[in-house]
N, C-alpha and C positions, 0 to 999 in steps of 0.2 A: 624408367617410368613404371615398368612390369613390376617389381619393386615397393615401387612408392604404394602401390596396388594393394599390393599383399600386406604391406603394413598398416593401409587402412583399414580394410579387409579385417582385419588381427584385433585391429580395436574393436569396430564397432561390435563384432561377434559379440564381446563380452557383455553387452550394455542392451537391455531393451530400449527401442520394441523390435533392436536390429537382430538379436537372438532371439526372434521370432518368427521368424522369415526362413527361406530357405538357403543352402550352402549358396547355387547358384545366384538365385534373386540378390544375394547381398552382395557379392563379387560381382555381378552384375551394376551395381546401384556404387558399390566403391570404387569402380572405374570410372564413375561422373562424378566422385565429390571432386570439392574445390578445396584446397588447403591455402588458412590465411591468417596472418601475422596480426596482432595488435598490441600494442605497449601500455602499460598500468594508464590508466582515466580515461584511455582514449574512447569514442562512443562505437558502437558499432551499429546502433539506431535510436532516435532519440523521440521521446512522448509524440504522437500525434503526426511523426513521419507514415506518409503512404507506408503500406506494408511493402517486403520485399518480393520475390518468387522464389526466394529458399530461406531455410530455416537453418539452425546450426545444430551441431554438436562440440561440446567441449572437450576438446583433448590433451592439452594441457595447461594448466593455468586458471584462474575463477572468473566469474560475470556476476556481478550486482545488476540484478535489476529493480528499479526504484521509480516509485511517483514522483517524478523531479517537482512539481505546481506543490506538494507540501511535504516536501525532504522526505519522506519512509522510503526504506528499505521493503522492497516486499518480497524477496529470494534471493538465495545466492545461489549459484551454480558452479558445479565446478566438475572433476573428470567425469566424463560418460553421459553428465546432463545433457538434455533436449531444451532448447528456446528458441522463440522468435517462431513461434507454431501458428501465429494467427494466417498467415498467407492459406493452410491449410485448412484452416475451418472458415474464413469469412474472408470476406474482401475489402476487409476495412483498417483505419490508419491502427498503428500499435497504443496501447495504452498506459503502458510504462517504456521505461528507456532503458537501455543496456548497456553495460560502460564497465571497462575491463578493469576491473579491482586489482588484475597484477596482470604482469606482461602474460599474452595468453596466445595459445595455436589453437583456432577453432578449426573443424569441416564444415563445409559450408554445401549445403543437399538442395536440390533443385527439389520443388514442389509438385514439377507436374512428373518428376522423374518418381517420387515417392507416393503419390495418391493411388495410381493403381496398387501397392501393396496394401494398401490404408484399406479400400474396397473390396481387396479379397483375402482379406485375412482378418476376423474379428476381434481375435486378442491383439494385433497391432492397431485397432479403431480404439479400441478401448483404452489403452493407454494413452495413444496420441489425444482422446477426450480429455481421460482424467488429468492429465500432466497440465497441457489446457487449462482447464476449468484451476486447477490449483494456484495460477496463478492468476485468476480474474477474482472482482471481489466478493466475497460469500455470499452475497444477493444472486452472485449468478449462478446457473444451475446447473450442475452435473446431467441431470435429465434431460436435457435439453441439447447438450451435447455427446452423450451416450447416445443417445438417441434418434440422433441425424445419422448418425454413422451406422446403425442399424446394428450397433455391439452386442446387444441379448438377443435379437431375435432373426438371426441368420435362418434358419431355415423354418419360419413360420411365413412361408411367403403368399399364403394363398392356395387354391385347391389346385395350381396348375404345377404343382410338383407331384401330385399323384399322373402315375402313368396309360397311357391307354387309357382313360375313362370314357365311356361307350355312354350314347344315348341314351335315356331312356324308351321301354317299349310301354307306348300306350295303349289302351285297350278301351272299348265304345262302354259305356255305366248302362246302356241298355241288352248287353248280350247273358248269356247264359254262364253260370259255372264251367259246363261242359264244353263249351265255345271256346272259353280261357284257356283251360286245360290244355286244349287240343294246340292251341294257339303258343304258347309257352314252348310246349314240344318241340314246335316247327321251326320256331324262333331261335328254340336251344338257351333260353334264359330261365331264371331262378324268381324271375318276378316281372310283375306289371303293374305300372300306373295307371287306374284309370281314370278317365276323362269327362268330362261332361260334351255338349253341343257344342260348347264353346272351344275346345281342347284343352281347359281349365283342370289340374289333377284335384281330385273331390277322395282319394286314396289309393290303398297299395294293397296288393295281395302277393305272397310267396309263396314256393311249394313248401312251404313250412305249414301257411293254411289250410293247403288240401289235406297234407297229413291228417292234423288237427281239427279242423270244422268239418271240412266231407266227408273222409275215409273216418273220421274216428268221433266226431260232432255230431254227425247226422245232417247233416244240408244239405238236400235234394243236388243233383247233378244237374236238374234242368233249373233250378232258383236262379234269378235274376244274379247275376255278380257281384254287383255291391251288398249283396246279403251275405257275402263272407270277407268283402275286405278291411283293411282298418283305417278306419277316417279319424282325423285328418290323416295325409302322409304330413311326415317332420320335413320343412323343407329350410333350405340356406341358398344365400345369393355366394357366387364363385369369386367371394373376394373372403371366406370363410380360410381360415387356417384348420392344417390338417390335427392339429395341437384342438380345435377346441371340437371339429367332428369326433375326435379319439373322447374326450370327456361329455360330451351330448351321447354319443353310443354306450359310452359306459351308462350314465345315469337313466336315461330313456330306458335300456336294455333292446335297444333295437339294432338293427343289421344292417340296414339302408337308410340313405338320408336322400332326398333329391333337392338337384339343386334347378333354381330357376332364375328366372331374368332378374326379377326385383328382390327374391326371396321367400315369396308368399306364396300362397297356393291361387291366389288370383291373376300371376302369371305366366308365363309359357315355361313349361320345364327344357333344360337344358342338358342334362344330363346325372347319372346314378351313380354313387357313391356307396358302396357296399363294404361291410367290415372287412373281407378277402380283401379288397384295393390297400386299406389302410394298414393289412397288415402287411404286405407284399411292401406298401410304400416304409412301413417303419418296422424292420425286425424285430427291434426290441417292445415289443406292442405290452403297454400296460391292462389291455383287455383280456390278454390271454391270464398274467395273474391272478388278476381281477374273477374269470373265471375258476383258477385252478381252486380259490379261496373258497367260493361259491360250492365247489365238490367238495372239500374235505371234509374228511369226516374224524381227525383228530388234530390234536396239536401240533406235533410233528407236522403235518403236512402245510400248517399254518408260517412255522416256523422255514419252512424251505420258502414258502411263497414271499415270507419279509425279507429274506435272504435276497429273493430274487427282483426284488422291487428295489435292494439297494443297488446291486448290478446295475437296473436301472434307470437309476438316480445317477450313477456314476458317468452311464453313458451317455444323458443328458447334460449333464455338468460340463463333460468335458467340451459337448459342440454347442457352448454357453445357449441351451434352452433358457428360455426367460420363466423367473420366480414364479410369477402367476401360475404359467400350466404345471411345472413341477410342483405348487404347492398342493393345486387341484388335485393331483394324477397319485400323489404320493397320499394326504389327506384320506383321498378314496378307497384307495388301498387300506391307509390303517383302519378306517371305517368298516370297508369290510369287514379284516380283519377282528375285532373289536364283537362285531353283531354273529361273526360265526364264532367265535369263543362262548358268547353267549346260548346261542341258541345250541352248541355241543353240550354243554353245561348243564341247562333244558333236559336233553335227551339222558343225560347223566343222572340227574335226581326226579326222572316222570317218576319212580316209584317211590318219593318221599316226601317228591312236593309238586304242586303243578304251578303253572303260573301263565299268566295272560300279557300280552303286550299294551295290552289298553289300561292294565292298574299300575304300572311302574314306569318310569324314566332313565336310563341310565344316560350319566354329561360326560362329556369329556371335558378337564378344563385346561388352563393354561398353554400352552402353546400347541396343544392338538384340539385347543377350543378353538384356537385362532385361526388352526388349519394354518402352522409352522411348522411344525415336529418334522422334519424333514428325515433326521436321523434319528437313530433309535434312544431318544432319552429317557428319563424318567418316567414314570408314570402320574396323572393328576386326574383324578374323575370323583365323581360321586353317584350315588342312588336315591333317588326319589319315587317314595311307590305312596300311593289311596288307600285308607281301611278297605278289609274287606267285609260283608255282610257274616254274620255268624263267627268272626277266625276273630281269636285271642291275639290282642296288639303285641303281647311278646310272641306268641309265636309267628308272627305273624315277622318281626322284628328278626327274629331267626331265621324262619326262612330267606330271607331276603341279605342277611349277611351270610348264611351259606353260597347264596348266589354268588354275589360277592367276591370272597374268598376265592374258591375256585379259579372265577376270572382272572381276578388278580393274579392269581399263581400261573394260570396258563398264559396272559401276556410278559409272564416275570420269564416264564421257558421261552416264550417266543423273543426275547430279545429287550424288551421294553422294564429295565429295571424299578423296582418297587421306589415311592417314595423319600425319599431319609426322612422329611417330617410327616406322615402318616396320612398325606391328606388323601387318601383314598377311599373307594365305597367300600373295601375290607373294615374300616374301624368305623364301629359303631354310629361315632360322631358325624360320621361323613354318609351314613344309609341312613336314614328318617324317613317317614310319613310327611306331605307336602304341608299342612299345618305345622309341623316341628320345623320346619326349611323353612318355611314365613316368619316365624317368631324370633327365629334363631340371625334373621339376615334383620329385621328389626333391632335387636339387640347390639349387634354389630356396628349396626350405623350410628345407634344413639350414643353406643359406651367409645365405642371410637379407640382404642388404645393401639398400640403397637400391635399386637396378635390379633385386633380385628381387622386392622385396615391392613395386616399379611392375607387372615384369611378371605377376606372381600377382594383385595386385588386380582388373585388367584379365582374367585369364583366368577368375577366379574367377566371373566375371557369365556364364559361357557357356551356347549351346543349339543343338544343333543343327540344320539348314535340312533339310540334306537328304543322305542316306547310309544308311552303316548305324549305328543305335542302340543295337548291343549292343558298338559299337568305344570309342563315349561312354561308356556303361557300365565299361565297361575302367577307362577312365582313371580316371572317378570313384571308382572303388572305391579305384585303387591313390593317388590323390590324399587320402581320406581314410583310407587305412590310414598311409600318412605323417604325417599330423595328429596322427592317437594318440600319436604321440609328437614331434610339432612344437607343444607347449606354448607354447616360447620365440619360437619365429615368428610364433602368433597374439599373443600378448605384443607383438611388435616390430610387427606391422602397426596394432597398437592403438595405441601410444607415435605412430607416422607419421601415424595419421588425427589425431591432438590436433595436428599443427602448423597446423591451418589453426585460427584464433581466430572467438570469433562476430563475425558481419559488421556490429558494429557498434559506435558509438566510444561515450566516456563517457556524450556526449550525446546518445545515441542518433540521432546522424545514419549515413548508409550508407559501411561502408569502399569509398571509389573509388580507380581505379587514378591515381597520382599523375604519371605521365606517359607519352609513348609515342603510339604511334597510338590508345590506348584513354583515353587522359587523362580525368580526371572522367568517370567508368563504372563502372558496378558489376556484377564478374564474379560473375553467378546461377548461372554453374556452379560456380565453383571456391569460394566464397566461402559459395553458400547449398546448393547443392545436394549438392554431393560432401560434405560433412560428414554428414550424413544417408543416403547411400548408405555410406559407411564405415563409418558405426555400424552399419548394418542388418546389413551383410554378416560384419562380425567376428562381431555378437550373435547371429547366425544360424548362423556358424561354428560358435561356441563351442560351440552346442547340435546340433553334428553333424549340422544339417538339409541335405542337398544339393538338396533338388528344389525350392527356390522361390528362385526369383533375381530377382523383379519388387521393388523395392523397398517401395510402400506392403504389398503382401502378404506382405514378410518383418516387418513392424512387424505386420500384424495376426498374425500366426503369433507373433510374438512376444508379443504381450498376450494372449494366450490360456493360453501359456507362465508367464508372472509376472504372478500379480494383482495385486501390490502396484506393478509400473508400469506397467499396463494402461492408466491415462488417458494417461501420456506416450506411450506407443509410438501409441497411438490419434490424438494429433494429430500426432506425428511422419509417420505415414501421410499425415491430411488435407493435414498442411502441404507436403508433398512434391507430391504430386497438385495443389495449388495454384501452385507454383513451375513445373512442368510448364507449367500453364496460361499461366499468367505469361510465360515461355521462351518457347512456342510464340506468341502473339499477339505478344510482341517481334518475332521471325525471320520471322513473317507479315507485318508491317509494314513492317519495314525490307528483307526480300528476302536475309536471311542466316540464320546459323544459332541467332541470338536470344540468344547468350551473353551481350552483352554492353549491360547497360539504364542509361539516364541517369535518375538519382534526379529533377533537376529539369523532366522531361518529363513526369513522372507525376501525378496531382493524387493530392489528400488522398488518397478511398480507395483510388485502387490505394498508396499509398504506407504506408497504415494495414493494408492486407490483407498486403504483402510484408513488412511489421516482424514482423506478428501471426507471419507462419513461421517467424522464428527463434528464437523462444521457445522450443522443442524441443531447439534444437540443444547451450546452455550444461546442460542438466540432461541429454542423452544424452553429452556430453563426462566430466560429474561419474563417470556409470557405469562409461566404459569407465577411466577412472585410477582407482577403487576398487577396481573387480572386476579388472584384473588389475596394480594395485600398481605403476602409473605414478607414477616419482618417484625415489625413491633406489635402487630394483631397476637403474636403469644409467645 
């Protein structure tokens, strides 16, 4: 029997999601399989049988399973596959049937002996999803069962995984400065909430304000209290994750957050949430980057701190943080990054040139417009700056690609290489005066060719870093009053995104590139990803939305929009955000920019999770040739 053990034990190691698990946990779990016999046609369950309370694994021999109600084939299975998973995920009858294509020896796994590994292990939730989901029919959604199982977002659980968090200390909105002071002391705290009649917080004050307002402001010691603190306080209810306090503190620039019954400041506080907590709770704190960015004062030190944002990226990857906050957290990062190169630059030419943040724009486009750029790719931006009163438009021209320039070069040493097709604010073409950017996105839309609707694509993902926002404004407005009547353009960009085909052959193997430095590779950007950014951005066109340019947020914007393809745009989201992941642990690994993945590197599940994303892509293709009459219109 001890034996039989070991040789089950021997199999499943090799095979996820059981090579996922621990030595013990699985030795554990291989001394309850069940080993069992079945001979070629025989059923081992059949369409619309109650489910069973265990599932199988194949270990020798193959499983058809099939729509029996209209003969299809919908997988076949065979050494190391997982079937018959529905006991796991729901409680209802199967929906295809399972019938032994050749004499076979399954393992047969009790379901309630395998849910606790399912629940504490989020790479074996995720696979038991996606395996799942791959074999229900494409209507149904990966996100929906990723998602029950809580696969991305294992440790976004709410503010009760920060530890020790302490009250907060109120303080009466009628006492004195010098009352507070004294009060703080005695307390031994770094801050106070104050309160109204009601014990309603109306704001906050720290020993960061006495520094600043009393000791160095001038405000009386005996001044009423609320005459130095800061209203509102930023408040969240305690079903907040610690993922979006870390992004609220980064952008706010604040230290403390209180948290209360409802969330608002018109109810009872419950307790203080201080950057110390958040950093204590998460080591690898993206605020402290965030900061280091903030202090430098050359490239070099820019370039450690991108170093250090990829660390961690890494370190979030690996305990699957969910896309969203990585995108934020990393985004922010480059952002900074981006506006101190800038304002270094500044300080580099005060004696040749000056220059104001209210006459110029600088965008980021393409996928660090979309707040993607996860890894360090390419670069995509341009400049947008106002005449100035008295200054010559060519020098004026010059100036402003010396800007340029510089940046360029110093994102090029930080990591972020130059573009291969030049679309950056270094070339001429891509720094203009906001009139030349108007005329020039007019032209674009009317003449429509191939290199316009590349250079619109690309533009169309934009955001700005750092400038003036009412110059962005400008443009957008005059970019979509041009729209209203560039039917035939969004038409022609629709017709350009259908050339790329789904990335995959009859036989569902993965289109690779067929030679070249990339030989047997399969391009995840151009192949899987950009298809799904196309779709998003036309369907999002069509419907005149300009302010969300993040792609899984233009899908969910879009299901919101049309109920009737609300599940698709839904896993189109998930499946994007998956490829992201995907991408990024590539370019982690190998030390690039993860473009470009070997199918035969990958085992089953990742290679069963990156199929499951293209499902999305052939029925968002079907949309865009209906809805705008691709085919014999040109």
């Amino acid at each position: 029997m001890n034996e039989i053990i070991h040789r089950v034990n021997d199999f499943l190691k090799e095979y996820p999601p059981f090579n996922l698990i621990t030595k013990d946990e699985l030795f554990a779990l291989s001394a309850k399989v069940v080993v069992k016999y079945y001979s070629k046609d025989e059923y081992i369950y059949k369409e619309n049988d109650l489910a069973k309370d265990y599932f199988f694994v194949v270990h020798k021999g193959a499983v058809s399973l099939k729509n029996t109600d209209e003969n299809i084939l919908v997988d076949t299975c065979d050494e190391g596959d997982v079937f018959g998973l529905r006991p796991l995920i729901m409680d209802k009858p199967y929906i295809y049937s399972a019938q032994a294509s050749e004499n076979c020896i399954l393992f047969q796994i009790k379901s309630k002996e395998f849910r606790p590994l399912m629940e504490n292990n989020s790479q074996v939730a995720l696979f038991i999803s996606a395996a799942f989901a791959n074999t229900l029919d494409k209507k149904s959604t990966l996100i929906s069962q990723t998602k029950t199982q809580n696969a991305f977002d294992p440790s976004l659980n709410g503010i009760q995984n920060l530890q020790d968090l302490k009250p907060p200390t109120c303080f009466s909105s009628k006492s004195s400065v010098i009352d507070a002071a004294i009060y703080m002391n005695t307390q031994n705290v770094n801050s106070l909430i104050i309160v109204d009649e009601g014990n309603l917080p109306i704001g906050i004050i720290t020993d960061k304000d006495f520094r600043t307002r009393v000791v160095a402001g001038g405000i009386k010691k005996k001044a009423i209290v609320t005459s130095m603190m800061t209203t509102p306080v930023y408040t969240r209810d305690n079903k907040v994750s610690i993922a979006e306090l870390q992004i609220q503190m980064i952008r706010r620039r604040i230290g403390h957050v209180l948290i209360t019954q409802d969330g608002t400041v018109n109810s009872t506080p419950i307790s203080i949430v201080t950057l110390q907590d958040i950093i204590l709770a998460e080591n690898n704190n993206p605020t402290i980057i965030i900061k280091e960015i903030r202090k430098a004062t050359n490239v070099d030190q820019l370039k450690i701190s991108r170093e250090n944002a990829e660390k961690l990226l890494s370190f979030y990857l690996e305990r699957e943080i969910s896309i969203d906050f990585l995108s934020e957290i990393i985004s922010e990062i480059n952002d900074q990054i981006i506006k101190a190169s800038i304002r270094q630059t500044f300080t580099e030419l005060q004696n040749e040139f000056s220059f104001d943040e209210a006459n110029f724009a600088w965008i980021s486009l393409g996928s660090e417009g979309r707040k993607e750029q996860l890894l360090r790719t390419d670069q995509d931006n341009c400049l947008i700056y106002l005449p100035e009163n008295e200054v010559d438009p060519i020098h004026l021209k010059e100036k402003y690609l010396t800007l340029a320039e510089k940046v360029v070069a110093k994102l090029e040493k930080i990591g972020f290489e130059k573009c291969p097709a030049d679309m950056m604010a270094s070339n001429p073409k891509w720094c203009m005066p906001l009139e030349e950017w108007q005329s020039t996105f007019k032209t674009w839309i009317q003449a429509a060719g191939n290199e316009e609707l590349l250079h619109t694509s690309i533009f169309l993902d934009y955001r700005k870093i750092i400038g003036n926002q009412d110059i962005v404004t400008q443009l957008t407005d005059s970019i979509f009053k041009n729209l209203e009547r560039g039917d035939l353009f969004i038409h022609r960009l629709a017709k350009s995104a259908l050339e790329t085909p789904v990335p995959l052959t009859f036989f569902r193997n993965f289109v690779v590139e067929r030679n070249g430095e990339h030989k047997d590779a399969f391009d995840i950007k151009q192949r899987a990803m950009m298809p799904l950014v196309d779709a998003a951005r036309i369907l999002i066109l069509e419907k005149r939305i300009s302010t969300i340019n993040h792609t899984p947020s233009r899908f969910r914007k879009l299901a919101e929009l049309e109920e009737n393809n609300r599940e698709l745009y839904l896993l189109a989201a998930e499946a994007y955000e998956i490829l992201m992941r995907i991408r990024a642990k590539n370019g982690l690994k190998r030390n690039n920019n993860g473009r470009y993945i070997y199918p035969n590197e990958l085992d089953k599940f990742e290679r069963t999770l990156l199929r499951n994303c293209f499902d999305p892509i052939n029925d968002l293709q079907t949309i865009l040739r209906v809805r705008f009459q691709i085919g014999g219109l040109f």
